[in-house]
PyMOL Python script that loads the backbone (N, CA, C, O; Angstrom):
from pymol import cmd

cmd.read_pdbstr("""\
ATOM      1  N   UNK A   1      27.135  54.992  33.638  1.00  0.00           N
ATOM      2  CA  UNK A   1      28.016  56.025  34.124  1.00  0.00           C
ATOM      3  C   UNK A   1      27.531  56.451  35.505  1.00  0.00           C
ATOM      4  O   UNK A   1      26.316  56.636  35.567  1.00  0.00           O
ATOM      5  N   UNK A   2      27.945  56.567  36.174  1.00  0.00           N
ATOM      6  CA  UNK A   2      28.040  56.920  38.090  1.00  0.00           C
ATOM      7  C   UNK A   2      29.016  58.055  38.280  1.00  0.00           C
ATOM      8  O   UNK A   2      30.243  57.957  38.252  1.00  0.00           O
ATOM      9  N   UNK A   3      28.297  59.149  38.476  1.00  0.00           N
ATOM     10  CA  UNK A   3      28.398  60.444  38.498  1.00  0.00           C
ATOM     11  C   UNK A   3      28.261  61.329  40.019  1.00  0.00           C
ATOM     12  O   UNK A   3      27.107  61.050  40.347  1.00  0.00           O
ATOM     13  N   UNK A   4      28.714  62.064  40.900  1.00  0.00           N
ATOM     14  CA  UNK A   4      28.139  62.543  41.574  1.00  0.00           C
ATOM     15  C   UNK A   4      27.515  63.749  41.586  1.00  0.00           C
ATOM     16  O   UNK A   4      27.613  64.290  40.484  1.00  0.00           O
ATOM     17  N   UNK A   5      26.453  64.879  42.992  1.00  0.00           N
ATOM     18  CA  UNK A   5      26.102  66.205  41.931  1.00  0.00           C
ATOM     19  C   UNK A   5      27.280  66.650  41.618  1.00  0.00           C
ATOM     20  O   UNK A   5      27.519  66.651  40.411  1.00  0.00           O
ATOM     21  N   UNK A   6      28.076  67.022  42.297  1.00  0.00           N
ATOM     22  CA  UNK A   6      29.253  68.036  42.264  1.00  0.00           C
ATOM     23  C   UNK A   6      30.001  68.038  40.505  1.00  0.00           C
ATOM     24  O   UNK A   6      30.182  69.006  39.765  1.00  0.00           O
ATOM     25  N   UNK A   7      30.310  66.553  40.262  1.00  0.00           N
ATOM     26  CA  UNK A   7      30.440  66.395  39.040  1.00  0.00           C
ATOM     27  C   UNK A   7      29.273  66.123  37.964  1.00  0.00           C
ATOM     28  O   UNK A   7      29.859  65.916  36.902  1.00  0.00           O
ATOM     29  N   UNK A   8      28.310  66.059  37.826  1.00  0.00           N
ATOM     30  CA  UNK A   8      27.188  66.550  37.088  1.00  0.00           C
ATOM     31  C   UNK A   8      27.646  67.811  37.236  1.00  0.00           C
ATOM     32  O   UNK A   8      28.635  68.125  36.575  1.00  0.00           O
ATOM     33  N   UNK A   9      27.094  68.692  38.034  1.00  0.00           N
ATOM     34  CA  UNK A   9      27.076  70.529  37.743  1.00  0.00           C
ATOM     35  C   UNK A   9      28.276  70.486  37.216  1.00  0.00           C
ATOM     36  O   UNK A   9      28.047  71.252  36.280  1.00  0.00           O
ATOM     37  N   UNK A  10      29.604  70.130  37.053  1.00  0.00           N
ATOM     38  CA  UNK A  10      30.868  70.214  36.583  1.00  0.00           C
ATOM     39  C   UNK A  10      30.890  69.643  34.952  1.00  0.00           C
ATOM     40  O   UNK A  10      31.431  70.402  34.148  1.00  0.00           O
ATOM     41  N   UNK A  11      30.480  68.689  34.562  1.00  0.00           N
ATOM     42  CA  UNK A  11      30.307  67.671  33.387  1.00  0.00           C
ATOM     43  C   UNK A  11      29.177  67.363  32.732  1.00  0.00           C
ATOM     44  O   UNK A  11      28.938  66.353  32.071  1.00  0.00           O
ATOM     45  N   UNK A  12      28.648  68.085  32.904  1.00  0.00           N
ATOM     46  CA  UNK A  12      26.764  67.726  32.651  1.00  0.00           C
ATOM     47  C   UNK A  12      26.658  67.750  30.952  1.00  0.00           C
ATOM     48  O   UNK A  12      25.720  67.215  30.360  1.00  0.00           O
ATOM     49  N   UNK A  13      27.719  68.424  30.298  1.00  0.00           N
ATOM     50  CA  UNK A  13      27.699  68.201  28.798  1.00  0.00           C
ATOM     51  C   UNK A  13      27.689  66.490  28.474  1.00  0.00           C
ATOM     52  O   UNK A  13      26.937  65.947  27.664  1.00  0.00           O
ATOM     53  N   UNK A  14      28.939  65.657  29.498  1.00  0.00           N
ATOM     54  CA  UNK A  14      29.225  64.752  29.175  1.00  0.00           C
ATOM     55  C   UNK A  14      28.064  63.720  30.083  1.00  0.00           C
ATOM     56  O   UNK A  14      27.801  62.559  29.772  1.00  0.00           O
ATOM     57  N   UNK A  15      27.707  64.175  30.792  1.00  0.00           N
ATOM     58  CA  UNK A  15      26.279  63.138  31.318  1.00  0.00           C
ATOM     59  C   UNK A  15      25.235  63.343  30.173  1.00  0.00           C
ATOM     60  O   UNK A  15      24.933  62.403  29.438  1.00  0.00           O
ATOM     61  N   UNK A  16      24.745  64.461  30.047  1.00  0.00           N
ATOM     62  CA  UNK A  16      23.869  64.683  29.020  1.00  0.00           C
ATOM     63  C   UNK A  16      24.117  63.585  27.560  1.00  0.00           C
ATOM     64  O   UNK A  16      23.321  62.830  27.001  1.00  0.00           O
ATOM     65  N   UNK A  17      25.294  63.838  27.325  1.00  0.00           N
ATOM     66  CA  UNK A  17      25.944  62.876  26.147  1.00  0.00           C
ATOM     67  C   UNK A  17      25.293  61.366  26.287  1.00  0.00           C
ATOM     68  O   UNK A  17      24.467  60.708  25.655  1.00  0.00           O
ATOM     69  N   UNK A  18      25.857  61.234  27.091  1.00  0.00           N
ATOM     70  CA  UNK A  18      25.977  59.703  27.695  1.00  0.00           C
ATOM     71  C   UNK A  18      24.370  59.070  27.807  1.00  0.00           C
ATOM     72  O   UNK A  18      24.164  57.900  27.488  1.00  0.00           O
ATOM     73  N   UNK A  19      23.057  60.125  28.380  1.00  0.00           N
ATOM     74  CA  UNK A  19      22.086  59.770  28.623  1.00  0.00           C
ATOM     75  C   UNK A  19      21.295  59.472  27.167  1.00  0.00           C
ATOM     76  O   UNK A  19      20.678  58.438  26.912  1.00  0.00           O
ATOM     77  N   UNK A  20      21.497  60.868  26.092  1.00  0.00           N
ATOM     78  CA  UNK A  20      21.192  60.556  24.567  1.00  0.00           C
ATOM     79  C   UNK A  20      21.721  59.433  24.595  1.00  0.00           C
ATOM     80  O   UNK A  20      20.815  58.732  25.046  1.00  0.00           O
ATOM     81  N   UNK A  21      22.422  58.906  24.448  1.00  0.00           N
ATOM     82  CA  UNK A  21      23.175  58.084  23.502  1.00  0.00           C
ATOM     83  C   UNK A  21      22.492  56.630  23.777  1.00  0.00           C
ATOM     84  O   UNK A  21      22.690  55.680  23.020  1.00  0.00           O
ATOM     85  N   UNK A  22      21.633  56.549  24.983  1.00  0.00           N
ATOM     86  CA  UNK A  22      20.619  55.759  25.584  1.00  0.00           C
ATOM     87  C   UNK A  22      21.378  54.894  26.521  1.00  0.00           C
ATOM     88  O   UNK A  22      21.157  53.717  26.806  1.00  0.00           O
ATOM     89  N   UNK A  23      22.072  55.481  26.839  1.00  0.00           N
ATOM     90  CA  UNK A  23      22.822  54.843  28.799  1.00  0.00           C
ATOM     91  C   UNK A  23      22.099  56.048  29.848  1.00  0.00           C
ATOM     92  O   UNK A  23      21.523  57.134  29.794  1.00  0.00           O
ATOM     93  N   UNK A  24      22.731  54.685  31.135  1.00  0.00           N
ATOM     94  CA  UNK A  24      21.905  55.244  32.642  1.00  0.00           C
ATOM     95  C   UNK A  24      23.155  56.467  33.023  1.00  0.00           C
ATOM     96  O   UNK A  24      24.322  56.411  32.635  1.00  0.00           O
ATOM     97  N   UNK A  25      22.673  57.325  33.702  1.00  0.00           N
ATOM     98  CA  UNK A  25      23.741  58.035  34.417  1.00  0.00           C
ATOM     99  C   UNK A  25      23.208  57.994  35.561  1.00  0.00           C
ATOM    100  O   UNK A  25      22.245  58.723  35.799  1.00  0.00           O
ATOM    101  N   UNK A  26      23.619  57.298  36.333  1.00  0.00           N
ATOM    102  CA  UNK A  26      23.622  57.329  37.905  1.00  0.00           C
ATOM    103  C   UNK A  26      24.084  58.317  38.790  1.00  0.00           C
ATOM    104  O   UNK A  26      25.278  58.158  39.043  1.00  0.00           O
ATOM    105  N   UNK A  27      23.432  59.543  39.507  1.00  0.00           N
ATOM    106  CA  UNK A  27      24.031  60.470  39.841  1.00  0.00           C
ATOM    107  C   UNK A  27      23.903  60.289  41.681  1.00  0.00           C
ATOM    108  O   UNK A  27      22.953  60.581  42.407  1.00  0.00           O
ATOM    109  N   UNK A  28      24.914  59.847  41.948  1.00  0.00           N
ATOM    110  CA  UNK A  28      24.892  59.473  43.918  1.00  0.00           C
ATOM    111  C   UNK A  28      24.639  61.127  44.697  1.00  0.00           C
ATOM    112  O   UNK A  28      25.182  62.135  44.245  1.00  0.00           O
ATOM    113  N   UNK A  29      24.055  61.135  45.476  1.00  0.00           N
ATOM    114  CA  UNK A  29      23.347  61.974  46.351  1.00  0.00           C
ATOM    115  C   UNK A  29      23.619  61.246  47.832  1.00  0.00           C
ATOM    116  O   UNK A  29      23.951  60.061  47.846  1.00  0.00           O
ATOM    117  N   UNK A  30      23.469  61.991  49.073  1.00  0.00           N
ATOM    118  CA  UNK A  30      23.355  61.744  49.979  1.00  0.00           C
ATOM    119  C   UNK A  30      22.016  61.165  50.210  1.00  0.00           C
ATOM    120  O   UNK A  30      21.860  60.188  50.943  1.00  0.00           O
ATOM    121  N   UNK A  31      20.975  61.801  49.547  1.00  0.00           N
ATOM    122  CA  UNK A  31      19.431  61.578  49.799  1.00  0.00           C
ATOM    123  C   UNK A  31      19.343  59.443  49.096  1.00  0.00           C
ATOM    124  O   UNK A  31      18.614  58.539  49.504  1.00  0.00           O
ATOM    125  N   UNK A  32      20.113  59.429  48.305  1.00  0.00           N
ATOM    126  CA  UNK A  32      19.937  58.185  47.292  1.00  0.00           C
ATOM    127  C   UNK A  32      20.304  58.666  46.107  1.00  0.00           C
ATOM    128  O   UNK A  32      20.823  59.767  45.925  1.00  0.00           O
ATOM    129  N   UNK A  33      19.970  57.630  45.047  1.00  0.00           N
ATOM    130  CA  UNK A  33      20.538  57.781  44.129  1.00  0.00           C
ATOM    131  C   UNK A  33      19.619  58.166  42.776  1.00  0.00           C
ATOM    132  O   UNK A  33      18.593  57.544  42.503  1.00  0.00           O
ATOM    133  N   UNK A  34      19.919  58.817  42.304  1.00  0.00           N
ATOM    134  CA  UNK A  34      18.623  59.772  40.818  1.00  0.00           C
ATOM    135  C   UNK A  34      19.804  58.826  39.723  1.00  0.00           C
ATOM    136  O   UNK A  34      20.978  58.492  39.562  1.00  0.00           O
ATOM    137  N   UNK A  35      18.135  58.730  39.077  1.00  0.00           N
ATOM    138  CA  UNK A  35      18.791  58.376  37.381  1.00  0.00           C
ATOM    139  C   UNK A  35      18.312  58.757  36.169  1.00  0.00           C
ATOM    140  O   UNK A  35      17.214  58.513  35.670  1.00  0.00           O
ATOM    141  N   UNK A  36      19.673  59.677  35.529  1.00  0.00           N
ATOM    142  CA  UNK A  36      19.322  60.362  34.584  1.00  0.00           C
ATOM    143  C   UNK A  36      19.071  59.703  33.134  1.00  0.00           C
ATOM    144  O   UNK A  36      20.110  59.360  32.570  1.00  0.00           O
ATOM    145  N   UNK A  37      18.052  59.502  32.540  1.00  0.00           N
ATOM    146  CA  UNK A  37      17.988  59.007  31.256  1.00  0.00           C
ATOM    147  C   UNK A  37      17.236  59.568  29.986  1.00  0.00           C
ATOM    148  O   UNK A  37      16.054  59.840  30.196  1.00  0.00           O
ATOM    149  N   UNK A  38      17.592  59.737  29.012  1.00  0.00           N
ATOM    150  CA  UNK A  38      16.564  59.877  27.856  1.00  0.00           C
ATOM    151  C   UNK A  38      15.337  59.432  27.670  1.00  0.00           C
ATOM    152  O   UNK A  38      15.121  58.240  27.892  1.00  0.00           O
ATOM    153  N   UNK A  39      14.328  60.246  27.248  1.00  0.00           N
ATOM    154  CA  UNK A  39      13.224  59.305  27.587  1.00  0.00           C
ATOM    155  C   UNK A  39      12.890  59.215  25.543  1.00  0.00           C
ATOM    156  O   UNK A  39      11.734  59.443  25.185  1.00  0.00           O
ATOM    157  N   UNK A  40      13.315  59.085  25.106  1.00  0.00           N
ATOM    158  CA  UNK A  40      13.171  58.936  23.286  1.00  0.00           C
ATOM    159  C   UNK A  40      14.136  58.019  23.181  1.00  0.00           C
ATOM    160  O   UNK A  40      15.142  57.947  23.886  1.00  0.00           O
ATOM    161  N   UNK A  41      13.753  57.145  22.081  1.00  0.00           N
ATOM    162  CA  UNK A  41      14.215  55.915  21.957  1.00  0.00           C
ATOM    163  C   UNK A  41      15.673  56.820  20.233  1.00  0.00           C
ATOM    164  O   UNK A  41      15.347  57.102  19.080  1.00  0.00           O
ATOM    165  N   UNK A  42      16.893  56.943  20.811  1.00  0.00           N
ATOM    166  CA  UNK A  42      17.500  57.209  19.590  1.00  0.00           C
ATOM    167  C   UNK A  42      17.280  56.636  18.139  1.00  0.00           C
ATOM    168  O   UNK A  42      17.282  57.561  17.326  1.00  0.00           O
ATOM    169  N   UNK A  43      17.072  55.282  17.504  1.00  0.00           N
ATOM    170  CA  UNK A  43      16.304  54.755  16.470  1.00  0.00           C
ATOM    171  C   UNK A  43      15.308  55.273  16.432  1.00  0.00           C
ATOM    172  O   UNK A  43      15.256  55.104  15.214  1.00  0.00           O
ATOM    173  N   UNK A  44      14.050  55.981  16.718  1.00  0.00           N
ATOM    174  CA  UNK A  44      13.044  56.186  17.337  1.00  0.00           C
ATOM    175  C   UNK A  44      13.149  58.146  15.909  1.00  0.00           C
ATOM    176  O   UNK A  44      13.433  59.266  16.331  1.00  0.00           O
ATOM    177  N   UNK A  45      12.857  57.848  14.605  1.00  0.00           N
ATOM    178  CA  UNK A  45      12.864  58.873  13.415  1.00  0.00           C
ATOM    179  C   UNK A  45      11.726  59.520  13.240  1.00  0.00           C
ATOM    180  O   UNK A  45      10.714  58.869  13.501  1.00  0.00           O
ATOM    181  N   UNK A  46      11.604  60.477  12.920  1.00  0.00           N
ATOM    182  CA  UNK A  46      10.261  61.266  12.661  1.00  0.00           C
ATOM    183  C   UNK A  46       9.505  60.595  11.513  1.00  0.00           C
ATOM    184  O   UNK A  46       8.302  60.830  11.396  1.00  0.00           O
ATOM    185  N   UNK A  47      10.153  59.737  10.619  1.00  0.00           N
ATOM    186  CA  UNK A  47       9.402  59.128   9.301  1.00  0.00           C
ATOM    187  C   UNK A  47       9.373  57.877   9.844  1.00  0.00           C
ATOM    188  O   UNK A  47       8.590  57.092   9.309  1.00  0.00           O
ATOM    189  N   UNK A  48      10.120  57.424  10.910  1.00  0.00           N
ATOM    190  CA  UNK A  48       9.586  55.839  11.526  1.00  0.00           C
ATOM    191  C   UNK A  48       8.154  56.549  12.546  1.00  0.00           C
ATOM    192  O   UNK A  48       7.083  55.988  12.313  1.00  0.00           O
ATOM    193  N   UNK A  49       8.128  57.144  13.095  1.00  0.00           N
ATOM    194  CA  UNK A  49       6.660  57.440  13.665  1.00  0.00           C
ATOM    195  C   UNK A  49       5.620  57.767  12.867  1.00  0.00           C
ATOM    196  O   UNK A  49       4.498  57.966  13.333  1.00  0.00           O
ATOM    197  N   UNK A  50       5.907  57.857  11.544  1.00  0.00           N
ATOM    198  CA  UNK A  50       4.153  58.221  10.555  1.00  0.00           C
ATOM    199  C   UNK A  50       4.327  57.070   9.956  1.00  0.00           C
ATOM    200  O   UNK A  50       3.569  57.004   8.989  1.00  0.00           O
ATOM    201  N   UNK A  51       5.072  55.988  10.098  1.00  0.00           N
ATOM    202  CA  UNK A  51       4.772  54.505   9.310  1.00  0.00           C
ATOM    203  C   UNK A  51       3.084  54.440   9.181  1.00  0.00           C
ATOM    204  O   UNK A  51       2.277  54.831  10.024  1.00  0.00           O
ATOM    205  N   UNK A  52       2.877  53.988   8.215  1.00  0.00           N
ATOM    206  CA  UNK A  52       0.967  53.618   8.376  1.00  0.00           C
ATOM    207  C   UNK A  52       0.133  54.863   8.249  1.00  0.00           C
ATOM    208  O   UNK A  52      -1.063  54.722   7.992  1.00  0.00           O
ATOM    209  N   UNK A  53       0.655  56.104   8.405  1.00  0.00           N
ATOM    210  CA  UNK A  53      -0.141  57.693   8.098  1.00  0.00           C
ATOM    211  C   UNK A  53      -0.333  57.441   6.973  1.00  0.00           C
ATOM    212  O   UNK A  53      -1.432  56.949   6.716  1.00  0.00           O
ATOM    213  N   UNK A  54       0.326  57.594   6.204  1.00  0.00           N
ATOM    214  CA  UNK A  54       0.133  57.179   4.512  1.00  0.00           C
ATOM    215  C   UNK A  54      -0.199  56.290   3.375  1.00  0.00           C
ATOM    216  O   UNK A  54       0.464  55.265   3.210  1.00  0.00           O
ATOM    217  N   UNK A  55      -1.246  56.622   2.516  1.00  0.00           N
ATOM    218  CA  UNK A  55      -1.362  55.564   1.920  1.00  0.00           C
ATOM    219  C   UNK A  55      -1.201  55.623   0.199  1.00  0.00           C
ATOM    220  O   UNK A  55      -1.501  56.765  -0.147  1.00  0.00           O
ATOM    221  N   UNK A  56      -1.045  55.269  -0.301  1.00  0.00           N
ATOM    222  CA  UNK A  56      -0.394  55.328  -1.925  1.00  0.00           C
ATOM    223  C   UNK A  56      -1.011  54.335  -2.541  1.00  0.00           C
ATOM    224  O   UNK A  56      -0.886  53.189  -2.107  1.00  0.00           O
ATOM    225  N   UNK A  57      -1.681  54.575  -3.512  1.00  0.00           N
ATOM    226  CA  UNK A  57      -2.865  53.870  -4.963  1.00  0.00           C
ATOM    227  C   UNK A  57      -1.777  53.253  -5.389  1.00  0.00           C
ATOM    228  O   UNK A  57      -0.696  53.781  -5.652  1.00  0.00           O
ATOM    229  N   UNK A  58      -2.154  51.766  -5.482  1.00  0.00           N
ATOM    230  CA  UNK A  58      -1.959  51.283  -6.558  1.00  0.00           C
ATOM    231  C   UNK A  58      -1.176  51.578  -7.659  1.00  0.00           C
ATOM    232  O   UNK A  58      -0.020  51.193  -7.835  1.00  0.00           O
ATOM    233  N   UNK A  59      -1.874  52.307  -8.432  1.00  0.00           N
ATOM    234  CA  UNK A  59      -2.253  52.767  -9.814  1.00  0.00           C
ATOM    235  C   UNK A  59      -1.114  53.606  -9.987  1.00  0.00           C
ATOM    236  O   UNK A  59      -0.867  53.963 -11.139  1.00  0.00           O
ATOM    237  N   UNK A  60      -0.130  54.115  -8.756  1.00  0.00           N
ATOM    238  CA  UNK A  60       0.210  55.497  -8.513  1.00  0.00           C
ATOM    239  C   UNK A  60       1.816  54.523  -9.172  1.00  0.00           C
ATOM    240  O   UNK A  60       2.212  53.399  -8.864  1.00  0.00           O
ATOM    241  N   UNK A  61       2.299  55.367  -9.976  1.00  0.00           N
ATOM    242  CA  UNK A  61       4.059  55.125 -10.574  1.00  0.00           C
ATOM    243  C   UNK A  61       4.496  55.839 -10.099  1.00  0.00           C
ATOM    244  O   UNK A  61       3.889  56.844 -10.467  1.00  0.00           O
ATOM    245  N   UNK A  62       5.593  56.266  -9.105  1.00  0.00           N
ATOM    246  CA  UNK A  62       6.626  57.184  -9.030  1.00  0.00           C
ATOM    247  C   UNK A  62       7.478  57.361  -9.472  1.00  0.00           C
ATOM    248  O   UNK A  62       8.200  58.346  -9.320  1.00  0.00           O
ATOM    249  N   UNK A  63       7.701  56.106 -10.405  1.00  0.00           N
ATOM    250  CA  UNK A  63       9.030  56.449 -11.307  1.00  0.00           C
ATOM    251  C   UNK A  63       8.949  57.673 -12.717  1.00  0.00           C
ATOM    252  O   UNK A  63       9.975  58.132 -13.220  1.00  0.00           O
ATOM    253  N   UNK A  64       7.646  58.022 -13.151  1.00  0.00           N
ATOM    254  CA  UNK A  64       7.099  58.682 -13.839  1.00  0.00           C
ATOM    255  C   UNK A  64       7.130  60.535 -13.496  1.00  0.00           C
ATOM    256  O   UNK A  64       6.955  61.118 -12.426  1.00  0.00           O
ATOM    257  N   UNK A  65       7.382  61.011 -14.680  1.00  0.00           N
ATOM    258  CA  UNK A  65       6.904  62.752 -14.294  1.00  0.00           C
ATOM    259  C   UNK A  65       5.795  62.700 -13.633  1.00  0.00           C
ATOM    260  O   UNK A  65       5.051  61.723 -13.727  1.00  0.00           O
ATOM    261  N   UNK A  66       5.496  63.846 -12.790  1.00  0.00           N
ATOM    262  CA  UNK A  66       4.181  64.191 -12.157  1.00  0.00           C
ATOM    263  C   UNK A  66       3.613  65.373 -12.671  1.00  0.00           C
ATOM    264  O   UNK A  66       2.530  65.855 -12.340  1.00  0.00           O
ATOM    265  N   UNK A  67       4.450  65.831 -13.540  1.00  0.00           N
ATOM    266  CA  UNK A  67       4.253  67.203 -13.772  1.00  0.00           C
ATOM    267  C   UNK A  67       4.045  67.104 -15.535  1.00  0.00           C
ATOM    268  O   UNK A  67       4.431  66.100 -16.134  1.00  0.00           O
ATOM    269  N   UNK A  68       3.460  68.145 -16.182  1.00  0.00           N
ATOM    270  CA  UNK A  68       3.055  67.700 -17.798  1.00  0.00           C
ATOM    271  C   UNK A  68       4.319  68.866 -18.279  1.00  0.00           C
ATOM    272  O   UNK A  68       4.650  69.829 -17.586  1.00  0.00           O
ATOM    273  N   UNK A  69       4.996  68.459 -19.816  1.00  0.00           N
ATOM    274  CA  UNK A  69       5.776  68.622 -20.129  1.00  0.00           C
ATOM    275  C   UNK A  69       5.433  70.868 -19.844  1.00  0.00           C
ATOM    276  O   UNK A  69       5.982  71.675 -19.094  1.00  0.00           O
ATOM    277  N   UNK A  70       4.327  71.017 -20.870  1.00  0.00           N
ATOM    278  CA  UNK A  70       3.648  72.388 -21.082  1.00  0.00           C
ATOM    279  C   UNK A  70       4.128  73.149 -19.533  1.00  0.00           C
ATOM    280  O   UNK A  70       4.351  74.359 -19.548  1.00  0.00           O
ATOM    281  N   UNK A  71       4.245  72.484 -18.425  1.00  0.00           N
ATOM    282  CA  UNK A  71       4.062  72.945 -17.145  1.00  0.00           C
ATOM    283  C   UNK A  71       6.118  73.895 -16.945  1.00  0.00           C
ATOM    284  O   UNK A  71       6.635  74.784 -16.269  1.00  0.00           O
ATOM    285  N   UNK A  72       6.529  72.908 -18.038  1.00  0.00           N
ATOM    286  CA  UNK A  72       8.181  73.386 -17.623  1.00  0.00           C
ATOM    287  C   UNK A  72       8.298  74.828 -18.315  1.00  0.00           C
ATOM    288  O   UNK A  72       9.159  75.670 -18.061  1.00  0.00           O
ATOM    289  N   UNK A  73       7.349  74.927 -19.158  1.00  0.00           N
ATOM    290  CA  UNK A  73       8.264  76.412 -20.632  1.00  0.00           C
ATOM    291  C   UNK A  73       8.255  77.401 -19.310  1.00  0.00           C
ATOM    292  O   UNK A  73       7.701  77.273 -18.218  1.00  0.00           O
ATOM    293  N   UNK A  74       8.958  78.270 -19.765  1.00  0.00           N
ATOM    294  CA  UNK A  74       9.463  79.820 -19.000  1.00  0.00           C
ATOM    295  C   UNK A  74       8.446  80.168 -19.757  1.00  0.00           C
ATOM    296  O   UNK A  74       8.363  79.518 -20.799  1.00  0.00           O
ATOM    297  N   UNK A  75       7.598  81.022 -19.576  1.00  0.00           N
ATOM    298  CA  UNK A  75       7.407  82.187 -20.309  1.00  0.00           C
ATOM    299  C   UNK A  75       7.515  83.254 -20.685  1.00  0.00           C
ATOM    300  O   UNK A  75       7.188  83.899 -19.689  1.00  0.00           O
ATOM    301  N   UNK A  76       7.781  84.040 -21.543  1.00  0.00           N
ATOM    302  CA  UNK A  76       8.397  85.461 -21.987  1.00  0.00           C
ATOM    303  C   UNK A  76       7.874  86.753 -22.054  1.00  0.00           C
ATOM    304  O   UNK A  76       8.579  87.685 -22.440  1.00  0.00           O
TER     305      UNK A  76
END
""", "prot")
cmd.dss("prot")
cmd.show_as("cartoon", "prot")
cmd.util.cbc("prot")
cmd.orient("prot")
């Protein structure tokens, strides 16, 4: 997307858009040309960055209660 300032300060919701979404926004200046981009990769998940933080036994079932039956009563 090739933008100028005038329309940036005018559209900047829709540059902003455009830069998430992981496109260039080219914004022309007299000075040259600036390019606006995201710097986070959108695929880029808070549970894809702790891949490998965690580690889980073996031994460990998750398909199983974790909790013992005695642990559910209300008491009165």
């Amino acid at each position: 997307m090739q933008i100028n300032v005038s329309g940036l300060l005018r559209d900047f919701p829709k540059a902003k858009k455009e830069a998430l979404r992981g496109g260039r926004v080219i914004i022309k200046t007299r000075e040259g040309n600036l390019v606006l981009m995201s710097e986070h990769c959108s695929e880029e998940k808070t549970l894809g960055l702790m891949k490998g933080t965690f580690q889980m036994s073996e031994e460990v079932d998750l398909t199983l209660p974790t909790t013992l039956d005695s642990e559910w009563r209300a008491e009165c």
